[in-house]
C-alpha positions in Angstrom: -57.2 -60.5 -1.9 -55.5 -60.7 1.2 -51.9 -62.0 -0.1 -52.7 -58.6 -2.9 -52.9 -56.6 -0.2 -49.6 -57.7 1.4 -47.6 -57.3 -1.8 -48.8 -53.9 -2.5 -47.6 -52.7 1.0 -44.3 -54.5 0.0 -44.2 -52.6 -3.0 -45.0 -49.5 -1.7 -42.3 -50.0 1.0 -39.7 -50.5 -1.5 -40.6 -47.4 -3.6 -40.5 -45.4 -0.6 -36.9 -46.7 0.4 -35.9 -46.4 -3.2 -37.2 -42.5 -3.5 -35.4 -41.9 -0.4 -32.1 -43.1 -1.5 -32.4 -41.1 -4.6 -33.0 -37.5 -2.4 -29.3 -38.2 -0.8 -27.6 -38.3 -4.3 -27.5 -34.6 -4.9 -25.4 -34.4 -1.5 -22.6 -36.3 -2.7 -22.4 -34.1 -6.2 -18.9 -31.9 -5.7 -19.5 -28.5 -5.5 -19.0 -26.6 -8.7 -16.4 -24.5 -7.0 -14.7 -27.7 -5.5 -10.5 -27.1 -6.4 -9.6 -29.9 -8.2 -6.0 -30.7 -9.0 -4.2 -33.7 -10.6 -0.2 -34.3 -11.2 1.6 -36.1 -13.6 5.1 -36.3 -13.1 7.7 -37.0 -16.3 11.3 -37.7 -16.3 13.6 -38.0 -19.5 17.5 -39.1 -17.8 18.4 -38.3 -21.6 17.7 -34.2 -21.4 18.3 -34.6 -17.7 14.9 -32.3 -17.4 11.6 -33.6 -15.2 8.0 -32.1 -15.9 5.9 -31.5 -13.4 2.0 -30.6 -15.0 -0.9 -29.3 -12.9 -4.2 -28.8 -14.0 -6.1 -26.5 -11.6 -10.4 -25.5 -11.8 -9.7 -22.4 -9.2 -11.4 -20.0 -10.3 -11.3 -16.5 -8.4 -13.9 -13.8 -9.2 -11.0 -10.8 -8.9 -8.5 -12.3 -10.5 -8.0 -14.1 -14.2 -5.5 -16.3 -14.7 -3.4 -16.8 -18.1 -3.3 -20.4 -17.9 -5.5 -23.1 -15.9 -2.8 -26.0 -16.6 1.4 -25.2 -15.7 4.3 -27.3 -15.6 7.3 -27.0 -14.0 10.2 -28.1 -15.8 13.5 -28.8 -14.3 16.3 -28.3 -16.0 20.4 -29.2 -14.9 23.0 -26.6 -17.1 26.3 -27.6 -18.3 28.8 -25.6 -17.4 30.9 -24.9 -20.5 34.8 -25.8 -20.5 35.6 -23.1 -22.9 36.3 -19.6 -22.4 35.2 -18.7 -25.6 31.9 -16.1 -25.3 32.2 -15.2 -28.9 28.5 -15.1 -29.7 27.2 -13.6 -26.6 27.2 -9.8 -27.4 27.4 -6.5 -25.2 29.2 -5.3 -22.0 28.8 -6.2 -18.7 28.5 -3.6 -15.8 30.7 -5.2 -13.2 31.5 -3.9 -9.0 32.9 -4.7 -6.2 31.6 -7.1 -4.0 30.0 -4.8 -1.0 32.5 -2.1 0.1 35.5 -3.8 -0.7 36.4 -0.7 -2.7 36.5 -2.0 -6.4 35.6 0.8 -8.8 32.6 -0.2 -11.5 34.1 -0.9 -14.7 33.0 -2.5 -17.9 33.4 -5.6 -19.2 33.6 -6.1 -23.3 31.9 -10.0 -23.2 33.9 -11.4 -26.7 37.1 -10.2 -25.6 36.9 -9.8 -21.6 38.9 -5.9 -21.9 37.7 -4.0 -18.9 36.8 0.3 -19.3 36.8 2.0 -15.8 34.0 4.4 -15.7 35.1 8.4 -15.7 35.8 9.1 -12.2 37.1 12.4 -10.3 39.6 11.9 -7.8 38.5 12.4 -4.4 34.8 10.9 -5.7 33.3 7.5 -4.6 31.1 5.9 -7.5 27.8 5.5 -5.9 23.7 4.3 -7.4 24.7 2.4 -10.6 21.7 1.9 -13.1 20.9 1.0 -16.4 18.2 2.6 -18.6 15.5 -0.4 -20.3 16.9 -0.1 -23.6 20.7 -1.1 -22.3 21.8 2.8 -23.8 23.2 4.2 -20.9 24.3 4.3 -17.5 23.5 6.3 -14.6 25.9 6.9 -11.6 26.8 9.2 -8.8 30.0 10.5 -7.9 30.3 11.2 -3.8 32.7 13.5 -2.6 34.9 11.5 0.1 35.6 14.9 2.3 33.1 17.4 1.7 28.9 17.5 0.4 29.4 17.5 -3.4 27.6 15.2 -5.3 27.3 14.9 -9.1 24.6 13.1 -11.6 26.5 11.2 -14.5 25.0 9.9 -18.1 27.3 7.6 -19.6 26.3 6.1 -22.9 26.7 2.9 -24.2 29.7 3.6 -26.8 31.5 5.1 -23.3 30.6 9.1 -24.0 29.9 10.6 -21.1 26.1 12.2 -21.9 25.2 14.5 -19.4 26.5 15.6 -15.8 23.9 17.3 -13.4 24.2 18.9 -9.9 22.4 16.5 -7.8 20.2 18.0 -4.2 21.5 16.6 -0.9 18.2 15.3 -0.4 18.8 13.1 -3.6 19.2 9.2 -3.2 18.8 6.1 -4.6 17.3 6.1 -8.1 16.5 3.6 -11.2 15.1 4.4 -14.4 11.2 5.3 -15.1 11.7 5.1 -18.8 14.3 5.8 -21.0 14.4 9.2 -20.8 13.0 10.0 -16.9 15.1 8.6 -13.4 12.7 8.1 -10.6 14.8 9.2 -7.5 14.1 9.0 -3.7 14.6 12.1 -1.7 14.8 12.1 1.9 15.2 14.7 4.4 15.6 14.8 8.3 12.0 15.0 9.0 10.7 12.4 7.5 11.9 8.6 6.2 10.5 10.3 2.6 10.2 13.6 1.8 9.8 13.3 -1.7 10.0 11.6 -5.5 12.1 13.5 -8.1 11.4 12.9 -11.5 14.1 14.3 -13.5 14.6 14.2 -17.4 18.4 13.9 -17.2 19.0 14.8 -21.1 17.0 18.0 -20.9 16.9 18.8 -17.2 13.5 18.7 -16.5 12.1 17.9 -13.3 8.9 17.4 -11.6 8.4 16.3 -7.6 5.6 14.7 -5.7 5.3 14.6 -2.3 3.2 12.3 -0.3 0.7 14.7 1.0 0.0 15.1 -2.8 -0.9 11.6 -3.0 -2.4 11.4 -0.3 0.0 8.9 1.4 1.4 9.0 5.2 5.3 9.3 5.0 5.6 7.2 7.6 4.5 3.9 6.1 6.8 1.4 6.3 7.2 -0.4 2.5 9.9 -3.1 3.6 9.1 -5.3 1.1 8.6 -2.8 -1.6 12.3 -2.7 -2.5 13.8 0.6 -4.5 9.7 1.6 -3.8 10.4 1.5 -0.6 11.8 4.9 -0.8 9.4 6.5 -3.2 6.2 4.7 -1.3 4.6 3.9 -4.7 5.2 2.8 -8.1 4.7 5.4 -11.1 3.4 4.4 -14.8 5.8 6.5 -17.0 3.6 8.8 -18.4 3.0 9.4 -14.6 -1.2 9.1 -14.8 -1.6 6.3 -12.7 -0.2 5.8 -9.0 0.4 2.5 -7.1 0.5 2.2 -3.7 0.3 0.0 -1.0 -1.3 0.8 2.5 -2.1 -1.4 5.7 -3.8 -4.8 3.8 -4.9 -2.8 0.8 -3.2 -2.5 -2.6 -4.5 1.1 -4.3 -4.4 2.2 -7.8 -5.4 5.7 -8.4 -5.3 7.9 -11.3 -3.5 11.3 -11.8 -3.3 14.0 -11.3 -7.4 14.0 -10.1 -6.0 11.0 -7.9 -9.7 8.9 -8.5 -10.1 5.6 -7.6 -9.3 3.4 -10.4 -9.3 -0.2 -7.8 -8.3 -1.5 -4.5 -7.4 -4.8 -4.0 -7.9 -6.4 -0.2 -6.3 -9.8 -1.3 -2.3 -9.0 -2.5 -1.5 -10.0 1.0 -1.0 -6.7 2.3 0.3 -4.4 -0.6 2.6 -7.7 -2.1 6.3 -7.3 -2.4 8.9 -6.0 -4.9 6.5 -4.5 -7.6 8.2 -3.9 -10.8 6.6 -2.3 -14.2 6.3 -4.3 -17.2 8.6 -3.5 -20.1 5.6 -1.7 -21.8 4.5 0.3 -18.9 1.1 -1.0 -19.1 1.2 -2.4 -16.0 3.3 -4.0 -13.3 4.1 -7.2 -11.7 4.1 -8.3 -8.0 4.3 -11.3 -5.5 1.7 -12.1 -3.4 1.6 -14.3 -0.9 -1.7 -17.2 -1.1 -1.0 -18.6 2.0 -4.6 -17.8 3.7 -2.9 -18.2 7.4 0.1 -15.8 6.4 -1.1 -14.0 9.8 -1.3 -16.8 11.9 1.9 -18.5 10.4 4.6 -16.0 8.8 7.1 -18.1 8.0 5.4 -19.9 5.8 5.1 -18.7 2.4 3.2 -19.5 -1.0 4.1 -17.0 -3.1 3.0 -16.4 -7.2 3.4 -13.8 -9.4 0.6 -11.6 -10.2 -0.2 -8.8 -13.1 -1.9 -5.5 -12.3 -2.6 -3.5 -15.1 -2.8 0.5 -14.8 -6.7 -0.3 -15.5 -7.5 -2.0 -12.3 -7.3 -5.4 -13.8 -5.2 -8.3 -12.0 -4.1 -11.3 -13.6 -2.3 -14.1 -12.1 1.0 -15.1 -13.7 2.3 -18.0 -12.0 0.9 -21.2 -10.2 3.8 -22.5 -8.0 2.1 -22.3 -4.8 -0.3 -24.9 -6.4 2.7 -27.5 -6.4 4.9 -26.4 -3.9 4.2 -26.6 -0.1 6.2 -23.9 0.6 7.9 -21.5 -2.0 9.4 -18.2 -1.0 10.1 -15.6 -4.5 12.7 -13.7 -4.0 14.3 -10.8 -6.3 13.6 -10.9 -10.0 13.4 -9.1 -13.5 11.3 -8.8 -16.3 12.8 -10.0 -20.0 13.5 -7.4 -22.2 10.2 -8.3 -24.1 7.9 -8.9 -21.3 7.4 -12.8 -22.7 9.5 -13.9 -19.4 10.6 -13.2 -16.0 13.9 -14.6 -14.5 13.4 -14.8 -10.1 15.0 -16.5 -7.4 13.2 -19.3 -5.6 13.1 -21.1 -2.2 10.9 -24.0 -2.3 10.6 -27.1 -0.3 12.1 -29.2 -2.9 15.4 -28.5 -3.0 17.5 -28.9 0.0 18.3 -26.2 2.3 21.7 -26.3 2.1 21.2 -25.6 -1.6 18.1 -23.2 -0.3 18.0 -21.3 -3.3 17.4 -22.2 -7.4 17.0 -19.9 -10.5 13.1 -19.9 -12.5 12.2 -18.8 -15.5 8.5 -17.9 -15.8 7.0 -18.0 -19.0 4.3 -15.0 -18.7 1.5 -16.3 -21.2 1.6 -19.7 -20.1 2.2 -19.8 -16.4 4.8 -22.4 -17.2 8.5 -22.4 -15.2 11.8 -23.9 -16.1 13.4 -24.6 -12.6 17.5 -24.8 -13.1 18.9 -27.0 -10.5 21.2 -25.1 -7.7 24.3 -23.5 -8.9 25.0 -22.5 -5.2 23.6 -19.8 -3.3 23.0 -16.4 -4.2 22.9 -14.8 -0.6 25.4 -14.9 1.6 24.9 -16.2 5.1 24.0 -12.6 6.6 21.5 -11.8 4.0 19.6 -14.7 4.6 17.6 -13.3 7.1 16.5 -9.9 5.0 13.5 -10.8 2.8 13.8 -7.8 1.0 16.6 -8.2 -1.0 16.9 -6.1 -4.6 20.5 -7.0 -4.5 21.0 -9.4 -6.9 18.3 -10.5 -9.4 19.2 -12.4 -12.1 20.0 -9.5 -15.1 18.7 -10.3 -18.7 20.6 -9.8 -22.0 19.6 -6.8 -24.3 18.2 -9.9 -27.0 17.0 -11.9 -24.2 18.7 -15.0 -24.7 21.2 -14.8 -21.9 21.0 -14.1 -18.0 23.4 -12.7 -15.4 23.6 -13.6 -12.3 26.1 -14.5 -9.3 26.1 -17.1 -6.5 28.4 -18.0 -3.8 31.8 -19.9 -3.9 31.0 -22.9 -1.6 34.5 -23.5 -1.2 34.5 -19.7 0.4 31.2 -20.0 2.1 31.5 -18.0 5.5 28.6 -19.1 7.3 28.7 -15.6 8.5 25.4 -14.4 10.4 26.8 -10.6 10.2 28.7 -8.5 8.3 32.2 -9.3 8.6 34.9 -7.7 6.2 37.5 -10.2 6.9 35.3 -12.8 6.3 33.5 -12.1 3.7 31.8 -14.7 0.9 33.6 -15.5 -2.8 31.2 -15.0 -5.5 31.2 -17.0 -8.7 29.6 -14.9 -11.8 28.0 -16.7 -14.4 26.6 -16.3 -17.8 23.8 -18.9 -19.1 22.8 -18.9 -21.9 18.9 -20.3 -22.5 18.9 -22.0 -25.1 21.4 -24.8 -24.8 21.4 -24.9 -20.9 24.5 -23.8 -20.9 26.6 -21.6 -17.8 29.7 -20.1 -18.4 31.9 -18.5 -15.8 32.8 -15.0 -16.5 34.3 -13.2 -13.2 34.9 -13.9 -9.5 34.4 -12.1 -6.8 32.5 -9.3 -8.0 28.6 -8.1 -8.2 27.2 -8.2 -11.2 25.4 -4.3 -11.8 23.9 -4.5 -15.7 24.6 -5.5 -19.5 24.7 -2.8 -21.6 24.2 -3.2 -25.2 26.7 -2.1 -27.5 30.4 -2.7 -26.5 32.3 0.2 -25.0 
């Protein structure tokens, strides 16, 4: 009875010690929130391309994502010995490089023959833009001695469309639409004064002024490029408002100006918003880095999609590969399907600090093209809001534009310095068959119309 006894105690020992072990299992379980990310890295030296896939469980409450798996796929052009752009269609929209006093002219790509744009002697060509459907042109012409300024339409077959007197107040513009210019109107009181929207065909105008929307005029919008100077981005049917203000990014609708959302995470506002080419929205970096206050210089930086509804989506995932990655200026592709950006990241060299992506909008998935050279020059390095140069789409879509610097010419310049200023190499690529060709030299690269002049 006694050796029973002992045996039961045993027994009831080890169930104890065995129930207790059991309790601590749950602890170890991962947290169903728990990011979890693996890589698998490809290379192929026959395509001379490398894939780079990421699968991702983040999930944020406020924001959807299109994709949770993308790969970034690096890709080295060739750059074409021949001359020959036969099958790239259109005109290029070509200027001087900064004020070196080259007149805009256009470019006919097949055969290279250049058009000057009508001018008026004694006038300075000033604000070149494009309208979305590549159909005309929009420029000012600056009186050198006196206060006379002029608003020209040029269309794409080189017919000069319509010429309007423009307000001294009038600056910088691009286009809402294809019918409506956006324009930012200063005065002496105030950094913004105004925003003009101006049918240009008809003449009809409408102004909103940032008491209407309900916006201090003395924001600063640094990182807000051409919206900078309007302090907030406009669907074109102008019923919904954008605008960005201390941490928050506000979308209201007009002209009762309710509350459609706010969002508190865009990393205060997010930089360079552009609408989509359907209007039903816009894009916008913003910057995941949770210690961007504590640590500004370093920057993890996606693409996101707000919709005029309220609804954010997130476009890309590079931040979720890359250490560091800085976006810099960029455009949408003439179908929305893509968007062609300049990027910094801590893979590439930084003497080759800069490489052009293509960001494939349903998927989340990037091609990365290895450096061409640098974009910037030396002096512009240091400016992070740059709308100089993105890379410029093809009316079909199947070709960019875009510049970068001569390294032979390469000033190392930290200012502005007109006898020492950077060479720039123009190139076409065209998608498909990873293939650059160069076009032009030293010259800035404006637009690509559609039909040749």
């Amino acid at each position: 009875m006694k050796v029973k006894i002992e045996w039961l105690v045993v027994f009831f020992i080890l169930a104890l010690l065995l129930i207790g072990c059991n309790s601590q299992l749950p602890l170890s379980t991962p947290s169903a929130f728990t990011i979890g990310q693996t890589k698998t890295i490809q290379t192929s030296t026959d395509t001379y391309t490398s894939t780079i896939k990421i699968s991702t469980t983040s999930i944020t409450p406020t924001v959807s994502s299109t994709s949770n798996e993308s790969m970034v796929t690096e890709i080295c052009p060739s750059l074409s010995q021949s001359n020959s752009l036969g099958q790239i269609k259109g005109a290029l929209l070509l200027s001087g490089v900064y004020t070196d006093g080259t007149s805009p002219f256009l470019m006919n790509i097949p055969t290279g023959q250049q058009y000057n744009l009508p001018q008026v002697t004694g006038y300075t060509i000033r604000y070149l833009a494009i309208s979305p459907d590549r159909s005309h042109i929009a420029y000012t012409l600056h009186q050198n001695k006196g206060s006379d300024q002029r608003l020209i339409i040029l269309s794409a077959d080189h017919q000069s469309s319509a010429t309007i007197p423009m307000e001294l107040t009038w600056g910088n513009y691009i286009w809402l639409d294809n019918q409506t210019l956006i324009i930012a109107a200063a005065d002496g009181s105030a950094d913004v004064n105004s925003t003009v929207f101006l049918n240009p065909f008809t003449g009809k105008q409408e102004e909103f002024s940032p008491e209407y929307l309900g916006v201090s005029p003395s924001l600063s919008h640094a990182e807000w490029g051409f919206y900078s100077g309007t302090l907030a981005i406009y669907d074109p049917s102008l019923t919904y408002v954008a605008y960005s203000e201390y941490s928050a990014l506000t979308i209201k609708s007009l002209p009762d100006k309710k509350l459609i959302n706010q969002f508190f995470n865009e990393a205060y506002g997010g930089r360079l918003p552009k609408l989509s080419p359907d209007g039903k929205g816009f894009s916008i970096i913003t910057n995941t880095n949770p210690d961007a206050v504590r640590d500004p210089w370093y920057y993890a930086e996606d693409f996101s999609y707000i919709s005029w509804d309220g609804q954010s989506t997130r476009l890309s995932y590079l931040s979720d590969l890359f250490h560091s990655i800085t976006i810099l200026d960029y455009n949408w592709s003439p179908n929305g399907d893509q968007i062609a950006f300049w990027m910094s990241d801590d893979a590439v060299p930084k003497s080759e600090s800069y490489r052009l992506g293509i960001l494939d909008t349903k998927t989340g998935n990037v091609s990365a093209y290895c450096p061409t050279g640098d974009p910037y020059p030396d002096y512009l390095h240091y400016e992070r809001s740059k709308t100089d140069w993105a890379p410029i789409w093809s009316p079909d879509g199947k070709q960019l534009l875009f510049p970068v610097i001569d390294p032979s010419y390469k000033t190392q310049a930290l200012v502005y310095d007109p006898n020492k200023r950077d060479h720039t190499l123009i190139y076409i690529l065209d998608i498909a068959s990873s293939t650059r060709y160069l076009v032009a030299r030293d010259l800035e690269p404006v637009g690509w119309i559609t039909q040749k002049p």
